[in-house]
The first five atom37 places (N, CA, C, CB, O) and aatype in JSON, in Angstrom:
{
  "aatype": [20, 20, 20, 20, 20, 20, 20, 20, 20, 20, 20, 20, 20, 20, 20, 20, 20, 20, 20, 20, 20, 20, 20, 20, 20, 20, 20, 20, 20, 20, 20, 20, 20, 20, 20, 20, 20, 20, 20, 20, 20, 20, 20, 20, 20, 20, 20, 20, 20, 20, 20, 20, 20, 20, 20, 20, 20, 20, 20, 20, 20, 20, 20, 20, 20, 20, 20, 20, 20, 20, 20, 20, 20, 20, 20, 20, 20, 20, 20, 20, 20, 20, 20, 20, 20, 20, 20, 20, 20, 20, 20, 20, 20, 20, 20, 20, 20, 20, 20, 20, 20, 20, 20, 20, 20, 20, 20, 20, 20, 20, 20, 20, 20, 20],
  "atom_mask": [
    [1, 1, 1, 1, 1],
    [1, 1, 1, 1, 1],
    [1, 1, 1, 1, 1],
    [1, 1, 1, 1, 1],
    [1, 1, 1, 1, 1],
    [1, 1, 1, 1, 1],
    [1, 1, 1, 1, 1],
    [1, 1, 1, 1, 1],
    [1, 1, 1, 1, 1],
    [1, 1, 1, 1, 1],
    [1, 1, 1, 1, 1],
    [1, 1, 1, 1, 1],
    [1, 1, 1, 1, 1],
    [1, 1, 1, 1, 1],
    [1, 1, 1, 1, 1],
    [1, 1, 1, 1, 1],
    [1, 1, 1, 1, 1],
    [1, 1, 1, 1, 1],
    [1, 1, 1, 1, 1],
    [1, 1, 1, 1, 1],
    [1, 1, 1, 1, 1],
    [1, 1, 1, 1, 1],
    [1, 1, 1, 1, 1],
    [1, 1, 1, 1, 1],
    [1, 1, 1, 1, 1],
    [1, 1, 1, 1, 1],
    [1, 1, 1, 1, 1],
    [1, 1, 1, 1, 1],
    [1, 1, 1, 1, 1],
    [1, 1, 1, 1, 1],
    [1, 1, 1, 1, 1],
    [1, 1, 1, 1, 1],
    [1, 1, 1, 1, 1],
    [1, 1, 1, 1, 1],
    [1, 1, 1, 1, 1],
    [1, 1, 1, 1, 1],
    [1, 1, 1, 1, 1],
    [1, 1, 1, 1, 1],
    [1, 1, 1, 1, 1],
    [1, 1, 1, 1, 1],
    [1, 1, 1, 1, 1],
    [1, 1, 1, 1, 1],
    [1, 1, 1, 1, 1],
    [1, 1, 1, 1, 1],
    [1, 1, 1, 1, 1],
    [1, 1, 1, 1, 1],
    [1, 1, 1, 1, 1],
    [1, 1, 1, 1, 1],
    [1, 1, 1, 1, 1],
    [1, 1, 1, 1, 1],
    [1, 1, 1, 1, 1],
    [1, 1, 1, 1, 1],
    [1, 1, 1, 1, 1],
    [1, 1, 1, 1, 1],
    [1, 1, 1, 1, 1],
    [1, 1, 1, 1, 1],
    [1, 1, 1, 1, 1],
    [1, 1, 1, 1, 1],
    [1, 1, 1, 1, 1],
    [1, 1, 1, 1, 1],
    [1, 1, 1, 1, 1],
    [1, 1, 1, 1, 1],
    [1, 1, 1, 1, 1],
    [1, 1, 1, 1, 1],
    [1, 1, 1, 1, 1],
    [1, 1, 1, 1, 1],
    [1, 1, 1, 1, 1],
    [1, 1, 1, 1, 1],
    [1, 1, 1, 1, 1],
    [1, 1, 1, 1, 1],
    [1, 1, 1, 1, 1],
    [1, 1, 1, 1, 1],
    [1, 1, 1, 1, 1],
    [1, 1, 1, 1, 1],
    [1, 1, 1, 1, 1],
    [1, 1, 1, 1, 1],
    [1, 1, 1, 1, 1],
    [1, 1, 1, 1, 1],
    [1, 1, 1, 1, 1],
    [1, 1, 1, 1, 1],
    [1, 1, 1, 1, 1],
    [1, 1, 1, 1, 1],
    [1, 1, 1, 1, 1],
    [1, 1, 1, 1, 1],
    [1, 1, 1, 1, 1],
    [1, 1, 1, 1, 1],
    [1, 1, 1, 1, 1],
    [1, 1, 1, 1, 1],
    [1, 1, 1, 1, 1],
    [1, 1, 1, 1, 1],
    [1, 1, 1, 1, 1],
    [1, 1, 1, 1, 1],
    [1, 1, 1, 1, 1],
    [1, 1, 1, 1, 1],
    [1, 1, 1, 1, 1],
    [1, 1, 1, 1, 1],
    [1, 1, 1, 1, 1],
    [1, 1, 1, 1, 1],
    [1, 1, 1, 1, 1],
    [1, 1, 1, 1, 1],
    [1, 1, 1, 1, 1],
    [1, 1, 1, 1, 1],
    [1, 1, 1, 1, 1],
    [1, 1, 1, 1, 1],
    [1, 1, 1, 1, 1],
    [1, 1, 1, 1, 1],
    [1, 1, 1, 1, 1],
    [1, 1, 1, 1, 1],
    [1, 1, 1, 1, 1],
    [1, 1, 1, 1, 1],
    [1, 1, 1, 1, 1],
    [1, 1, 1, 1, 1],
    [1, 1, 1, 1, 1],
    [1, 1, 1, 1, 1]
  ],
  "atom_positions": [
    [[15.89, -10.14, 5.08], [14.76, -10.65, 4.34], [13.54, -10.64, 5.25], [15.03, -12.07, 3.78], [13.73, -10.78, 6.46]],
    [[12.47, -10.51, 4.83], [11.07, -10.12, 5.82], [10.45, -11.13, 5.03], [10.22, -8.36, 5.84], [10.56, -11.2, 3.8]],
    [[9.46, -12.27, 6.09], [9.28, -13.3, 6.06], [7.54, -13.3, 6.13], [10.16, -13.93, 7.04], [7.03, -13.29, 7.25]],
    [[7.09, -13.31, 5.53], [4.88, -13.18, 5.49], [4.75, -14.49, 5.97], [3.69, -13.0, 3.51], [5.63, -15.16, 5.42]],
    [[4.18, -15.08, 6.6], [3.54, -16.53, 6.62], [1.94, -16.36, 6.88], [4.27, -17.54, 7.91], [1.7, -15.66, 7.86]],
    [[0.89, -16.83, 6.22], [-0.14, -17.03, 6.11], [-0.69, -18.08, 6.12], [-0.36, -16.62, 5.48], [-0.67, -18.62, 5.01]],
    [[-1.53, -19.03, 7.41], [-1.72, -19.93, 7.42], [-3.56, -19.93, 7.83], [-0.63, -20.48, 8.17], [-4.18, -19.29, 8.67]],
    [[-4.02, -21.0, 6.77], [-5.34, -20.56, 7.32], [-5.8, -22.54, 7.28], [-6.46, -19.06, 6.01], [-5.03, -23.49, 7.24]],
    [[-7.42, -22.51, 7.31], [-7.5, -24.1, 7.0], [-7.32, -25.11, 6.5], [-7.94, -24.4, 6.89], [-7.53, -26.27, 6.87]],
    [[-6.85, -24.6, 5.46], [-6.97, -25.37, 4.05], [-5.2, -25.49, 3.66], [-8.08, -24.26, 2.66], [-4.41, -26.38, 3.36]],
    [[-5.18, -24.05, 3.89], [-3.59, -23.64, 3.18], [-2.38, -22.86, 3.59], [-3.77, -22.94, 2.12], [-2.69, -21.75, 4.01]],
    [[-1.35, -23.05, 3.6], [-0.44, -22.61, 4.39], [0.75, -21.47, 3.68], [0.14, -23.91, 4.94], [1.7, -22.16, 3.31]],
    [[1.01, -20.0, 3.36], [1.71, -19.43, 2.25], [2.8, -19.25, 3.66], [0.94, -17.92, 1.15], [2.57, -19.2, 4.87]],
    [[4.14, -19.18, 2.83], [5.29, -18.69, 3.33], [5.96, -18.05, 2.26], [6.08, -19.67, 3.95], [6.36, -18.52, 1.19]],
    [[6.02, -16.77, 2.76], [6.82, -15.47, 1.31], [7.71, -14.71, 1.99], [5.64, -14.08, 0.44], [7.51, -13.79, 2.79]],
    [[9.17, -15.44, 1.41], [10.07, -14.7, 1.63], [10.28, -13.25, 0.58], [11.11, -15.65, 1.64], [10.44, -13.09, -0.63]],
    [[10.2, -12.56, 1.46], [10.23, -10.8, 0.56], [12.0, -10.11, 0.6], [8.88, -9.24, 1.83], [12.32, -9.24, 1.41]],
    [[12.44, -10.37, 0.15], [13.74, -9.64, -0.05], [13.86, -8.4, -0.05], [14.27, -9.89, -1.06], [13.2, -7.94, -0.98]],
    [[14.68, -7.18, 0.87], [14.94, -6.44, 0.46], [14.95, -5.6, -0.29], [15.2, -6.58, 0.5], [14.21, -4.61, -0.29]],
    [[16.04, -5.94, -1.28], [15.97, -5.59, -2.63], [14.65, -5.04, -3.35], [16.36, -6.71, -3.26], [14.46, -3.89, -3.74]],
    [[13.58, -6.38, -3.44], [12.14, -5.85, -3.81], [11.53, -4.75, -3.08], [11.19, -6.88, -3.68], [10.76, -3.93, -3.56]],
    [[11.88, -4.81, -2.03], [11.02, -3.17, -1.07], [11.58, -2.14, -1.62], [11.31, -2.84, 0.82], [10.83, -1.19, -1.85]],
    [[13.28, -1.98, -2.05], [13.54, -1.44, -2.74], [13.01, -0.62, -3.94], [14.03, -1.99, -2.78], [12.95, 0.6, -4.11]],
    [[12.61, -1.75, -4.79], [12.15, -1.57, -6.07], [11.05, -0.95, -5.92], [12.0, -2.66, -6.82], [10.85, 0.15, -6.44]],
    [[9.97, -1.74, -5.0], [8.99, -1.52, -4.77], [8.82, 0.35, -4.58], [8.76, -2.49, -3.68], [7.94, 1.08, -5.04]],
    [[9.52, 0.57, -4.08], [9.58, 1.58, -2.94], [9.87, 2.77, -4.16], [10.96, 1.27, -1.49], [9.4, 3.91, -4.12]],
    [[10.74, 2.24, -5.22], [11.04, 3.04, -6.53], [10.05, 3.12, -7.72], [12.24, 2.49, -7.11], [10.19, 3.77, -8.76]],
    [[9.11, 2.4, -7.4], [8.04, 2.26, -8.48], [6.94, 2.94, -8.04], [7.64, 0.85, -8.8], [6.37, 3.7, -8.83]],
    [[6.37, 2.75, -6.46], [5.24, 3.96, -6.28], [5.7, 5.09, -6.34], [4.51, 4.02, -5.08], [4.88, 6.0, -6.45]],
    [[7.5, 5.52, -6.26], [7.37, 6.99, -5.91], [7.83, 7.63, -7.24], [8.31, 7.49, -4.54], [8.24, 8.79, -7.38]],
    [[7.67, 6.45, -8.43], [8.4, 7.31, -10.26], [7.12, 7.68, -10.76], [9.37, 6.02, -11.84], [6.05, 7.11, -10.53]],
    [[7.31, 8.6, -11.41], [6.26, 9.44, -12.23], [4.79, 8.61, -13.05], [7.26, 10.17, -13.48], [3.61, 8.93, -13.12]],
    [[5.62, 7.36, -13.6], [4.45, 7.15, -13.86], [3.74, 6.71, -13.15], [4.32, 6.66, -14.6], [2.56, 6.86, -13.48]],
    [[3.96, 6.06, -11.98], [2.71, 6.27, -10.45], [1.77, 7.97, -10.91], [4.1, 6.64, -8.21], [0.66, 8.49, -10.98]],
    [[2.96, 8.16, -11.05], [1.63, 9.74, -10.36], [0.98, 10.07, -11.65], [2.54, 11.72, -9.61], [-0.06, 10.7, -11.46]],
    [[1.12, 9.96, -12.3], [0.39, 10.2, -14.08], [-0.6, 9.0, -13.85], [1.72, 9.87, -15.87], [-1.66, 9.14, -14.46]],
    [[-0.51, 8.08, -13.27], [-1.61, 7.0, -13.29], [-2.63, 7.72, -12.17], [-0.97, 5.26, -12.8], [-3.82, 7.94, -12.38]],
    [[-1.91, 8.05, -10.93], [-2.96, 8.52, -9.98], [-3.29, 9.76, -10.42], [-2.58, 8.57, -8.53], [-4.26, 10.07, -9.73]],
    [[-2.98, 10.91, -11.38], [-3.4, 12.09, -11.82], [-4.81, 11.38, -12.74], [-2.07, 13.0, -12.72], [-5.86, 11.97, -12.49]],
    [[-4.9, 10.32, -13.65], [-5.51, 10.46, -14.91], [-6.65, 9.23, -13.9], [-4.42, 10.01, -16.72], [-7.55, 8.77, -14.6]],
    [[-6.66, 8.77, -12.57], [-7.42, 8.41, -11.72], [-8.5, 9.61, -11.25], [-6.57, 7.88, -10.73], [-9.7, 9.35, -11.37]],
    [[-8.11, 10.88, -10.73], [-8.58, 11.92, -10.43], [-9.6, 12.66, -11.57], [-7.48, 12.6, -10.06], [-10.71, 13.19, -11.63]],
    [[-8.64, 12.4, -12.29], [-9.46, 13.25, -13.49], [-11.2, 12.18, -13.72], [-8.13, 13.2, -15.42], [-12.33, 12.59, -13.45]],
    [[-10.95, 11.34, -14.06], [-11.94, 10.09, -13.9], [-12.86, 10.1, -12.64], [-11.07, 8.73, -13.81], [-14.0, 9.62, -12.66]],
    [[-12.3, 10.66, -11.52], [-13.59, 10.71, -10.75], [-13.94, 11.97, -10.55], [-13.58, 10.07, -9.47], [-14.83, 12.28, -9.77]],
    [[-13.14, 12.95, -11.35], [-13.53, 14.44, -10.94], [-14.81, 14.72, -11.58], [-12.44, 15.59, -11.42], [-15.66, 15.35, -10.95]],
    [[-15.11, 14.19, -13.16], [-16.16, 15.01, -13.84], [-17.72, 14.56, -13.36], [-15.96, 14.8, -15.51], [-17.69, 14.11, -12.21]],
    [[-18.69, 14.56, -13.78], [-20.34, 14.35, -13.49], [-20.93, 14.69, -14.2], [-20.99, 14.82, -12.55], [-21.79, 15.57, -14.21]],
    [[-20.45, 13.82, -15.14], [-21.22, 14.13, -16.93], [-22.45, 13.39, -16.86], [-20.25, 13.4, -18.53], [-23.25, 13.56, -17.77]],
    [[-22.81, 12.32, -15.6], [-24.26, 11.35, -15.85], [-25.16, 12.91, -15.05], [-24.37, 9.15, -14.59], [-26.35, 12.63, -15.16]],
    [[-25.12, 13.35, -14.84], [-26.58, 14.4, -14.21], [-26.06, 14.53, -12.82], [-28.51, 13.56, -14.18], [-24.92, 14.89, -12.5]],
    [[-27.3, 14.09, -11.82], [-27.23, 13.97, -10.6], [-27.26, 12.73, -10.01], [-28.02, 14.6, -10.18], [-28.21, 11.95, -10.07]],
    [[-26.0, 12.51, -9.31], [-26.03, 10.64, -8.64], [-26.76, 10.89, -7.58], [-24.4, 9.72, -8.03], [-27.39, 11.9, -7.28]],
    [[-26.58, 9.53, -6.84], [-27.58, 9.24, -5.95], [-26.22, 9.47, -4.54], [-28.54, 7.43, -6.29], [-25.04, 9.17, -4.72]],
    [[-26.65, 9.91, -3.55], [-26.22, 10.58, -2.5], [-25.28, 9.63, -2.37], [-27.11, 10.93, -1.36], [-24.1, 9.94, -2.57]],
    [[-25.58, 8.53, -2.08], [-24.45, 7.14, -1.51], [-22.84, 7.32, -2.96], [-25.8, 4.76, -1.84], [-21.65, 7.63, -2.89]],
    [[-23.52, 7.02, -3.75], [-22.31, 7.5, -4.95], [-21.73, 8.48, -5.02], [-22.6, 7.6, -6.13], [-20.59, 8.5, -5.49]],
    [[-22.34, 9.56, -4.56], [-21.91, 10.42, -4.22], [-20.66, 10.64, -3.57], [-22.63, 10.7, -3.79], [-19.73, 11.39, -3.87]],
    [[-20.82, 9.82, -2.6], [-20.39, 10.02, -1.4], [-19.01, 8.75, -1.33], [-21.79, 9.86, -0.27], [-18.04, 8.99, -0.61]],
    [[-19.04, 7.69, -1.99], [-18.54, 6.76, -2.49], [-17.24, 7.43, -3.69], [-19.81, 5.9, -3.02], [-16.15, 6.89, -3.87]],
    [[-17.61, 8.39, -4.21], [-16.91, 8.91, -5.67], [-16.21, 10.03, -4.79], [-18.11, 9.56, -7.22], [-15.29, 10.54, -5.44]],
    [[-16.36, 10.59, -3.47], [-15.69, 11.85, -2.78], [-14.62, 11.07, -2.01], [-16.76, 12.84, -1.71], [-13.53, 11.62, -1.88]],
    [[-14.8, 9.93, -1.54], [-14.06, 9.24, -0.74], [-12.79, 8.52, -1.46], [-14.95, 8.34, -0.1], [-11.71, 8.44, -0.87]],
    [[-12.97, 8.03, -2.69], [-12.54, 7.56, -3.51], [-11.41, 8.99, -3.97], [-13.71, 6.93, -4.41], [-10.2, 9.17, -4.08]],
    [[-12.35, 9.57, -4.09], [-10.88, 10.43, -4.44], [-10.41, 11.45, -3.87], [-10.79, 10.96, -5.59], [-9.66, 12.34, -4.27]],
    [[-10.94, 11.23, -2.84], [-9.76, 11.64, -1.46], [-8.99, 10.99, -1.31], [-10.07, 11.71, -0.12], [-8.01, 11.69, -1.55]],
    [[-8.72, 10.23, -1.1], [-7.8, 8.46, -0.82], [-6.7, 8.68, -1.76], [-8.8, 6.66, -1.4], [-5.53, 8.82, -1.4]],
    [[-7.12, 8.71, -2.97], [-6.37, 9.04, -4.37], [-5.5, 10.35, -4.28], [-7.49, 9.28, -5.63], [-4.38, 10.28, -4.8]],
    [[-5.81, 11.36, -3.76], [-5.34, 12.82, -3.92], [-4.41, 12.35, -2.5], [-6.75, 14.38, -3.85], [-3.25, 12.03, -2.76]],
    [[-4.77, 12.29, -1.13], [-3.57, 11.67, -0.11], [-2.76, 11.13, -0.71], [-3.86, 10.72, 0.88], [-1.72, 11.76, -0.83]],
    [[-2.81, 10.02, -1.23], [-1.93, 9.14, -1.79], [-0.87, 9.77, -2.67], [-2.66, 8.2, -2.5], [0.34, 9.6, -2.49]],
    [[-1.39, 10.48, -3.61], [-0.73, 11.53, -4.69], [-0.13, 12.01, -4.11], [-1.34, 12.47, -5.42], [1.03, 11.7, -4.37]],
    [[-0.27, 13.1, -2.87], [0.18, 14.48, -2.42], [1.31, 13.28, -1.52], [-1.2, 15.84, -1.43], [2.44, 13.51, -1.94]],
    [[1.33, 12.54, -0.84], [2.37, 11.9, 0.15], [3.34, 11.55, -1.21], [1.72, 10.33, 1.29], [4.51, 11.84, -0.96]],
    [[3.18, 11.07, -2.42], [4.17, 10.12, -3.25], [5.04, 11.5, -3.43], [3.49, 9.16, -4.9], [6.12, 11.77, -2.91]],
    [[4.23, 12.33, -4.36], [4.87, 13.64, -4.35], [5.94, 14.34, -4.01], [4.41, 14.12, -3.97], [6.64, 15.01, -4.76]],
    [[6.08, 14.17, -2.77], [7.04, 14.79, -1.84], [7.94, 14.27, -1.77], [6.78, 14.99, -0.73], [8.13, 13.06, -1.59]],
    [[8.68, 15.14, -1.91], [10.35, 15.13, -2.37], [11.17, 14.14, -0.91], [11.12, 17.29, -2.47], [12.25, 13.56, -0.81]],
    [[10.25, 14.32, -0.17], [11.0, 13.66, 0.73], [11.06, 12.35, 1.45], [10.97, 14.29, 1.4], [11.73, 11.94, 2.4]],
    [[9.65, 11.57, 0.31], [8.99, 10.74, 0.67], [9.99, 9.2, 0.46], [7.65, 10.98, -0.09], [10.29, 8.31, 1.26]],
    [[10.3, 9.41, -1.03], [11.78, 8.59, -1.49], [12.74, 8.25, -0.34], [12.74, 9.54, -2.54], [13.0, 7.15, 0.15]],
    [[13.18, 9.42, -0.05], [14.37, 9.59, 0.52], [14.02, 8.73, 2.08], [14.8, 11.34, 0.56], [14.93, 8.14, 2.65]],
    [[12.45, 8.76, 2.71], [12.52, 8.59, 3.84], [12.05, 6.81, 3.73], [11.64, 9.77, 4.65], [12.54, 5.93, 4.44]],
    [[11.34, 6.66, 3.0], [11.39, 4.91, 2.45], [12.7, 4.42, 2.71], [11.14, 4.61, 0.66], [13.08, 3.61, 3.56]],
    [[13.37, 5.09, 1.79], [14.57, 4.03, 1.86], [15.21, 4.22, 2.99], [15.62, 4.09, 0.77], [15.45, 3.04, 3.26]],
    [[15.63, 4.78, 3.8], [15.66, 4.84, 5.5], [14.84, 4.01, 5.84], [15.28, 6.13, 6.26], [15.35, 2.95, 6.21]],
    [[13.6, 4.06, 5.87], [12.5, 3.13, 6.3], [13.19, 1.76, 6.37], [11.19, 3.13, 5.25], [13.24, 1.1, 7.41]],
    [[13.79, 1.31, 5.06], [14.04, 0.21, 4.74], [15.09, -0.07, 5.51], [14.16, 0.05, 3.51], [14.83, -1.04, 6.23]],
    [[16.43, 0.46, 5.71], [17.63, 0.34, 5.69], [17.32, 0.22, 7.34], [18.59, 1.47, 4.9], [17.97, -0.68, 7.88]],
    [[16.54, 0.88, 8.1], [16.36, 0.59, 9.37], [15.59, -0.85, 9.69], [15.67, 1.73, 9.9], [16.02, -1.9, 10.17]],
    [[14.86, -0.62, 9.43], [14.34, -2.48, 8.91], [15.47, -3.52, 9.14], [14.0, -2.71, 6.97], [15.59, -4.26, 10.11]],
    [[16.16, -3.42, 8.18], [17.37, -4.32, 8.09], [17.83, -4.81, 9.68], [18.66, -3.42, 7.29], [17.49, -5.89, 10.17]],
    [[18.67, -3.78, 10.38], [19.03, -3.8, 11.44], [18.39, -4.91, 12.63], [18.9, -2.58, 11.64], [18.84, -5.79, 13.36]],
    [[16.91, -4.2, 12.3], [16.51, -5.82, 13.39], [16.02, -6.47, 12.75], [15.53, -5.93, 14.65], [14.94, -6.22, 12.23]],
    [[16.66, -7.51, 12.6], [16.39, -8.82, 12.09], [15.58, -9.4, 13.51], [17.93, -9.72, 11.58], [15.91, -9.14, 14.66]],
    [[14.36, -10.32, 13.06], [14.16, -11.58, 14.02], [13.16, -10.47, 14.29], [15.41, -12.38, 15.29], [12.55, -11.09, 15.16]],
    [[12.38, -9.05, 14.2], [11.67, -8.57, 15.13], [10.23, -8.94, 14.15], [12.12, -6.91, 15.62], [9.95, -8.94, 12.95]],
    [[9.54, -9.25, 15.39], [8.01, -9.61, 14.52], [7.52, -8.56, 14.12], [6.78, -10.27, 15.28], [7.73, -7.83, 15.09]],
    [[7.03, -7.98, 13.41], [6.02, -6.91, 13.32], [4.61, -6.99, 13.09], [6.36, -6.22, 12.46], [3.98, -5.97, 13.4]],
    [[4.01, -7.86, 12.67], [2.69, -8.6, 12.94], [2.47, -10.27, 12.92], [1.78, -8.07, 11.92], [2.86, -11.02, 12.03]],
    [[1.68, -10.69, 14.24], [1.15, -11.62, 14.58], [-0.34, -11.47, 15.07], [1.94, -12.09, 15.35], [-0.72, -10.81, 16.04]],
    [[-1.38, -12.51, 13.87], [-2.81, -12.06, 14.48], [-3.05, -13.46, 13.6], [-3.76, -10.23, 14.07], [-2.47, -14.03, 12.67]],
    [[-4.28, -13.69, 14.44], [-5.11, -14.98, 14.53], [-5.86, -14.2, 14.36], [-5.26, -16.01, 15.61], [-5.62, -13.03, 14.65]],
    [[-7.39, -14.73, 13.67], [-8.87, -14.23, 13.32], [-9.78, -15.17, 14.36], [-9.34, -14.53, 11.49], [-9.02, -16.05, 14.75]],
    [[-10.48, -15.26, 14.69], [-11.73, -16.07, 14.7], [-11.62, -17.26, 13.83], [-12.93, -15.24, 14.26], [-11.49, -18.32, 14.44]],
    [[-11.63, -17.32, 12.7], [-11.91, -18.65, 11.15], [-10.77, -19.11, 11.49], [-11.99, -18.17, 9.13], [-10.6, -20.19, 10.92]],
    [[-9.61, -18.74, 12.34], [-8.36, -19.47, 12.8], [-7.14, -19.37, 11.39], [-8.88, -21.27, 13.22], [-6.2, -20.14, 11.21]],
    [[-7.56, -18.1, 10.48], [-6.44, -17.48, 9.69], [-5.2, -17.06, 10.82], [-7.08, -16.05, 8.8], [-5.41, -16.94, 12.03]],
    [[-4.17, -16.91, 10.3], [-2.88, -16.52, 11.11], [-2.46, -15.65, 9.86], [-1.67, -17.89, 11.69], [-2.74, -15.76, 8.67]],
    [[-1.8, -14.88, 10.46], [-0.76, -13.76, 9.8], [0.29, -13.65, 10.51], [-1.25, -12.36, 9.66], [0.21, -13.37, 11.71]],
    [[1.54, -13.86, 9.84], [2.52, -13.62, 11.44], [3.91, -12.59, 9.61], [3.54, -16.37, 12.94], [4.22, -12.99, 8.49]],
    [[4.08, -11.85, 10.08], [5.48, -10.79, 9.27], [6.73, -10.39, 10.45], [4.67, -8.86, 8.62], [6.58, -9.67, 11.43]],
    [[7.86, -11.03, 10.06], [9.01, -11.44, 10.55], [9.93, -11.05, 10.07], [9.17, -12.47, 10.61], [10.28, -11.65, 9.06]],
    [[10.71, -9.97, 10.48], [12.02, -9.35, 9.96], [12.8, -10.38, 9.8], [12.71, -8.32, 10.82], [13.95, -10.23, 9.39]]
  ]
}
């Protein structure tokens, strides 16, 4: 189980994440309808039916769906499934290993705990 704790001034979260859910998780970005959602995303920032934007939007709407098309092209791959769940299953093994601990400045904490 992989353990989030988030502690900031006010408020303190502790989320135990199970397995299992990374699992799922891990089966839901990489099923089709992920990618029919991120295809009909693309299409939406592909056209430029208002005229001519303004350079910054421009530039905002190229980035945007670059991000989107990476994202696509990594889910895609046939091998991406297969290497998640490895991902995961290695995970398991060390238990107890931190994988992030960070303090901010505002004295937020983040600490994620195999």
């Amino acid at each position: 189980m992989m353990i989030v704790k988030v502690k900031s001034k006010e408020h303190a979260f502790t989320i135990p994440v199970p397995y299992t859910v990374l699992h799922m998780g891990s089966g839901i970005l990489t099923s089709n309808l992920i990618h029919r959602i991120l295809k009909d995303c693309l299409n939406k920032f592909g056209g430029d039916s208002e005229g001519q934007l303004n350079r910054k939007h421009d530039f905002e709407v190229d980035s945007s769906r670059f991000g989107i098309e990476l994202v696509l092209s990594i889910l895609q791959n046939r091998n991406t499934k297969q290497a998640i769940r490895q991902l995961i299953k290695e995970l398991q093994r060390y238990k107890g290993t931190v994988l992030v601990d960070v303090k901010a400045q505002d004295g937020t904490e983040v600490l994620i705990k195999l």
